[in-house]
N, C-alpha and C positions, 0 to 999 in steps of 0.2 A: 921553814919557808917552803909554799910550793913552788911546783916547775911554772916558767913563765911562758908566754906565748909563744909559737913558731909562726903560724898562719892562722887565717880566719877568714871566712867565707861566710858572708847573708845568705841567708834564706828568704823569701817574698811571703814568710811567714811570720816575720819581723826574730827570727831567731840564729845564732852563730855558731858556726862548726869549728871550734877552736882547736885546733890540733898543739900542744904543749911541747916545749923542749925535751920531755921525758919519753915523746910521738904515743899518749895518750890522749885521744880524743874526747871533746865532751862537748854536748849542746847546752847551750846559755840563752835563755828565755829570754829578749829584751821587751816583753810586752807590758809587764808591770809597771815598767818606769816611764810608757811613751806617754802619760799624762804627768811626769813633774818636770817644770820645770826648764832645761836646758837641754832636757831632752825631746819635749815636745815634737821640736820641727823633725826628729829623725821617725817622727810619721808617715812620712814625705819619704817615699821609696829609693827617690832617686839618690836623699841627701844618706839615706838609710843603707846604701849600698857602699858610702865611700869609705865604711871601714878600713882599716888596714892594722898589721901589727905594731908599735912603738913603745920601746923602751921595755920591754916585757910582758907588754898589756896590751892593748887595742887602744883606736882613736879614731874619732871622726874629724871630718873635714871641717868642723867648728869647734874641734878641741876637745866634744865628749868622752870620756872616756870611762872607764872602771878601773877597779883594781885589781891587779892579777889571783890576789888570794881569793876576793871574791869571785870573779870569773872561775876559777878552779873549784872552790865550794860546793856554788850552786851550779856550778852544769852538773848534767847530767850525764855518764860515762854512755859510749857508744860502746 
């Protein structure tokens, strides 16, 4: 299992500074995903900034969210 979320901070690049329980760092592209689906509206900067950490993972303000395994995956280590 990987480490799960501590914090998370948008970027106006549509991208997030995931800082991990392990206080490994790593950025997570959300650009791929802004045309499926449920993700769409997190186009929208405003709605795109209301990230926050839950439960291990991230969440938006409409419930989007990931998985922590994948969030750890695919970022990329700073």
């Amino acid at each position: 299992m990987n480490p799960r979320v501590k914090t998370v901070k948008p970027s106006s690049d549509y991208t997030l500074l995931i800082t991990f329980k392990n206080n490994e760092k790593r950025i997570f592209d959300v650009k791929p995903y802004l045309d499926k689906g449920v993700f769409k509206e997190l186009k929208n900067p405003a709605l795109f900034n209301t990230v926050k950490p839950f439960h291990g993972s991230i969440q938006w303000i409409h419930e989007q969210d990931f998985c922590p395994d994948m969030l750890y995956e695919e970022g990329i280590p700073v």
